[in-house]
N, C-alpha and C positions, 0 to 999 in steps of 0.2 A: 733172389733178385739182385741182378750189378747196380752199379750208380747208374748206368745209360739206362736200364729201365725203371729206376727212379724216376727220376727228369720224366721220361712221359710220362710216369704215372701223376705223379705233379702235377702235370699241365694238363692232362685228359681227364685226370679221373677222381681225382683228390688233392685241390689249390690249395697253397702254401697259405698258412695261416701267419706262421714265421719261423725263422730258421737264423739260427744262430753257425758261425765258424769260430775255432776256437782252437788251441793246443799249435802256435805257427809252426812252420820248419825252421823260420831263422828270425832272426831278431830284427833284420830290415821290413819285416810286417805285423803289423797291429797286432798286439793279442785279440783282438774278439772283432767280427763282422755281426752285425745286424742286419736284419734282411725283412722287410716286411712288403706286403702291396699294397701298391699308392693307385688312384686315382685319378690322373691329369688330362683336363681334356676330353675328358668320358672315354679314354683309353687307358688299359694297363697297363702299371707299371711296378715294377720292383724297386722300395729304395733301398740301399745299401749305405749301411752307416759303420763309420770306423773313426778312432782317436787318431791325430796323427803332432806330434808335437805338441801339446797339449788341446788341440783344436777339435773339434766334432766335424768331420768331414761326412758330405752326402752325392753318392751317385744313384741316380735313374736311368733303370735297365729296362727295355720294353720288352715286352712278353717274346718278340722274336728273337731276342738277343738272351734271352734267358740261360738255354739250353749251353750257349759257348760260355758265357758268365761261370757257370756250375763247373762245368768242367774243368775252368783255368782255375777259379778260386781253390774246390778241394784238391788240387794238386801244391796249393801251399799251405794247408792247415790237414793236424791229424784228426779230427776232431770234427763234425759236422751234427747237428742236430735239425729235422723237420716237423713242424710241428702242423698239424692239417683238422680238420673238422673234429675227427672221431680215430684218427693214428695219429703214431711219431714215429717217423724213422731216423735211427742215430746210425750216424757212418763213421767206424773208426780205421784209419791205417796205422797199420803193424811198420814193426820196423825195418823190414824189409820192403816195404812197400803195397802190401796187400791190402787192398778197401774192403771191410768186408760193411754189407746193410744189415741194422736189426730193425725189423718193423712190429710194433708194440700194437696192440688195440687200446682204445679210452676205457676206463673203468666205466661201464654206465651205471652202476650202483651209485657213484660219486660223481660223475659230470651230467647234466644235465641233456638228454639226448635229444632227437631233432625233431623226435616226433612224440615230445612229454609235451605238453599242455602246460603253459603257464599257470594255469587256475592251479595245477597238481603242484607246480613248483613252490607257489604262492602257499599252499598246506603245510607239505614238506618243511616249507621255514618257519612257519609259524610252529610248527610239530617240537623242531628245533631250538625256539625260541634264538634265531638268529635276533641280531640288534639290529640290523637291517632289513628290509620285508617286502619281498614282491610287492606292490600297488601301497607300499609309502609313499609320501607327496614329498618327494624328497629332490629336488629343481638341479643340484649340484649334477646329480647322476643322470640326468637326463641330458644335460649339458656337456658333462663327459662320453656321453653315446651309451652308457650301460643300460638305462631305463628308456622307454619310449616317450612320446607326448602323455600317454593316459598311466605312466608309472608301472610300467609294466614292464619285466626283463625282460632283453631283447633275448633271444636261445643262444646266439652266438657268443654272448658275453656271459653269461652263465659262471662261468669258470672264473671270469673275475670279479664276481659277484658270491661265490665262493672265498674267494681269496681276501676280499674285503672284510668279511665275517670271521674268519680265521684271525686275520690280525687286530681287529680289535678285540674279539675275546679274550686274545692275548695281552692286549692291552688295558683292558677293564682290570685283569688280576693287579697291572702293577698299582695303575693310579692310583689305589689305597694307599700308597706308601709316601703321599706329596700330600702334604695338610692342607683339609679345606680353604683356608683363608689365607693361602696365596696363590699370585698369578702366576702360570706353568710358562714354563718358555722351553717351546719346543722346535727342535729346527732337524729338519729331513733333509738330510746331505743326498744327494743323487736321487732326487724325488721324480724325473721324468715328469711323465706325464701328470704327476699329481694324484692318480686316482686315489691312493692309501694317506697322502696330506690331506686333502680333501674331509675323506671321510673320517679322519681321525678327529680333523678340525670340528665336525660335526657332533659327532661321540663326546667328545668332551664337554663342549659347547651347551648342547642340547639334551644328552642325556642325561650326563654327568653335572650338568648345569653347572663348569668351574670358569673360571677367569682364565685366559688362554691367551696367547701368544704365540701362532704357528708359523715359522720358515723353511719353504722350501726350497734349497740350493740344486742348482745345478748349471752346468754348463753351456746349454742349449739356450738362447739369449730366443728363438724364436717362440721356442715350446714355453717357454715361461710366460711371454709376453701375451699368451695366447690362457694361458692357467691367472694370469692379474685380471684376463677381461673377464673371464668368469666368476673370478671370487669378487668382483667389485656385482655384474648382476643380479650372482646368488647373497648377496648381501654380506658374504664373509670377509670383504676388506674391512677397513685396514688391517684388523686383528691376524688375517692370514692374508702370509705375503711373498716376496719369491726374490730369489736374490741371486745373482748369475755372479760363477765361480767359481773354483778348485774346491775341494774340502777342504782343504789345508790353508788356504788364503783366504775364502770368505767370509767377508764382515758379517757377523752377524752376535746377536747379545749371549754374553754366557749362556747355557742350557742347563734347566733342570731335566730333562729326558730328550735324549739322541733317537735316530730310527736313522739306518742306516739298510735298504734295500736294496738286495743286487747291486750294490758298489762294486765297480769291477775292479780284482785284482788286489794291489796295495790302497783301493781309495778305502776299502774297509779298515784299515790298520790307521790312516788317517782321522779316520771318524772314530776312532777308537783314542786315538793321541788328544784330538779337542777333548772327547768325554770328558775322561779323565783332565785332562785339563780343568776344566770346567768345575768338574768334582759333580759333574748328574748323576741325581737319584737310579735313574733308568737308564736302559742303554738298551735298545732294539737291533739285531745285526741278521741277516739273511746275506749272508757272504757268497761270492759269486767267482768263479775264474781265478783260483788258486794257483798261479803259475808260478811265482817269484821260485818257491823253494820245488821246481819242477827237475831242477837236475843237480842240486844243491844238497839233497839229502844221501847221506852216507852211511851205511850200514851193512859188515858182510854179512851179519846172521839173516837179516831181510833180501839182500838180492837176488833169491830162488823167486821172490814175487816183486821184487823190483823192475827187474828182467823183461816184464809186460807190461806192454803200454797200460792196459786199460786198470789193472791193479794196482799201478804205478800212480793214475790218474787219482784214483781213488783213496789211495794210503798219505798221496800230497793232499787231500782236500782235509785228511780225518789229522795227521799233521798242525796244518796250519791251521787248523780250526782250533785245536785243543791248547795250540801256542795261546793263543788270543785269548780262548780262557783262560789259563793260567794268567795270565798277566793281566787279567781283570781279576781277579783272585787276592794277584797283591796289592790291587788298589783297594783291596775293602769288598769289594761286590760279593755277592753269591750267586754262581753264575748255572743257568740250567740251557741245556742245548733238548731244541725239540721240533719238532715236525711241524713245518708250517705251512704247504700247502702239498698235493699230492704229486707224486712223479708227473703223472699224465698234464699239470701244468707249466710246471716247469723242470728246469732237467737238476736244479739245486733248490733242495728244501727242508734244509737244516736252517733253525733260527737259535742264534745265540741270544736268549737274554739274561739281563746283569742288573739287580739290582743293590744297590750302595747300601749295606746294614753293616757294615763289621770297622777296624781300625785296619791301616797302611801297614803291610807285612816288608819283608826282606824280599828280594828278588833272586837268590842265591839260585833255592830250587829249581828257578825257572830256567837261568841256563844252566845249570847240570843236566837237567832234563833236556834242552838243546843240544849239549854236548853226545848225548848216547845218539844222536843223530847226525854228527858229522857240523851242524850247526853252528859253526864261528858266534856269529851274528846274522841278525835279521832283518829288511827294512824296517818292522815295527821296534826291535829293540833300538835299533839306531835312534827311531824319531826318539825314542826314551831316555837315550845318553844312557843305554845301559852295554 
């Protein structure tokens, strides 16, 4: 399959659920496009979301205009992902210029498929012992779209109804490690939509029955506004609340545990510089869009697999990922990296988490360890004054 029969198959046969651009050709364009379908009008349409100067920009592409959209866009980015019902196709170009498509099937072992029966989903998590549970009276997630009026998962959202459950259980391990009898303050840099503030706020709240403090930051001053009117209906204000922002600049109260999701790029290293700052217990990271050290890393014994894009892509994300550990390392943490949700949902699903038990070591290691990679410096050591 080319890109051109992509595109139809896209629009005829299997609609874009969402699609990311990503890897640019030049520095004059975003690192990352967002692509989802909008609704306006009771016509379709495509939004396209992109940073530009520190700003969230949005364009609306109509269904007609789609096909020229695709075309112009992957002709500036190496890197295309589509994500659809029950595939994903990831398009990458070579360095010569070659597109090639991979088209992947959904795991239906692990996503819920179109034609399971919620009652059976409903089992399955009980079976599970998910913290979350088909037909809980749970008003937040119905409001977020995941649940219906009668609590019940909708099939299409499945997957992030998965993903909810994934990270709190990730989260229940830590919160043993913050003593009962104080108040948690917790703040989610690049929380979007909220869906995983939300339920965290929840989990804590009401399972865990602790005293809580939840901020979500982000930059979208709409999507926020929109995340204060629901937590003020579902009765989670003022306790949880939203704050429009940089990572780096946003007011918000020290933190005893970070969660920092799909930040793209350096906002992860960001939300890494507060932590630490801060000195939190916890630290939650699902890093996204590893670009900074994308033509920065230097190594001859490595260039036989540097040489390829897609190896290249992959050796920078294990790179800078293991940087980040390490340097949560010398703050004290002990840091485990682990699978957070499956390929089939998202195309990155590595989670770093860190929790604070140990004393402040030397940083020496860290860049030696830099240096076998051609690594001067890095934007996280820099925020570090290292």
């Amino acid at each position: 399959m080319d890109f051109s029969q992509l595109i139809v198959h896209l629009k005829t046969e299997s609609p874009i659920v969402k699609a990311v651009f990503s890897v640019p050709i030049s520095v004059e364009h975003s690192s990352r496009i967002d692509l989802r379908p909008v609704t306006l009008s009771g016509e379709l349409f495509y939004q396209a979301e992109w940073i530009d100067d520190k700003k969230a920009l949005h364009k609306n592409i109509s269904n007609n205009d789609l096909d020229n959209y695709l075309q112009v866009t992957i002709k500036t980015y190496k890197n295309a992902v589509f994500f659809t019902e029950n595939r994903v196709f990831t398009c990458l170009t070579s360095k010569k210029g070659k597109l090639t498509v991979i088209a992947k099937n959904l795991d239906k072992s692990k996503l819920l498929s179109s034609t399971e029966s919620l009652s059976e989903a409903s089992s399955h998590n009980r079976q599970k012992n998910h913290i979350l549970s088909d037909g809980d009276q749970l008003p937040f997630l119905v409001k977020l779209g995941i649940m219906d009026e009668a609590y019940k998962v909708k099939p299409s959202r499945y997957d992030k109804f998965i993903q909810l459950n994934k990270f709190l259980e990730i989260a229940k391990h830590c919160v043993q490690f913050i003593p009962k009898n104080v108040n948690i303050n917790v703040t989610d840099y690049g929380c979007g939509k909220a869906y995983l503030t939300f339920a965290l706020y929840h989990y804590l709240t009401v399972t865990e029955n602790r005293s809580v403090t939840v901020t979500g930051v982000d930059i979208k001053s709409d999507v926020l506004e929109t995340c204060r009117e629901i937590a003020a209906v579902v009765g989670f204000a003022p306790h949880l609340r939203f704050v429009t922002g940089w990572v780096d600049a946003a007011e918000v109260t020290p933190s005893d545990m970070v969660v920092a999701l799909h930040a793209c790029d350096t906002a992860t290293d960001d939300a890494i510089v507060r932590a630490v700052q801060d000195g939190a217990k916890i630290i939650l990271l699902a890093p996204c869009c590893q670009h900074e050290l994308q033509y920065t890393v230097k190594n001859d014994a490595l260039m036989p697999m540097l040489k390829h894009g897609v190896q290249r892509d992959k050796f920078i994300t294990m790179v800078t990922d293991t940087l980040r550990a390490l340097v949560l390392e010398v703050f004290g943490y002990s840091v485990e990296l682990l699978e957070f949700t499956s390929i089939e949902h998202t195309a990155k699903n590595v989670l770093i988490r860190a929790i604070k038990n140990k004393k402040t070591t030397d940083h020496t290691k860290v860049t030696a360890w830099c240096n076998q990679f051609g690594l001067e410096s890095t934007y996280l050591l820099k925020k570090l004054g290292w």
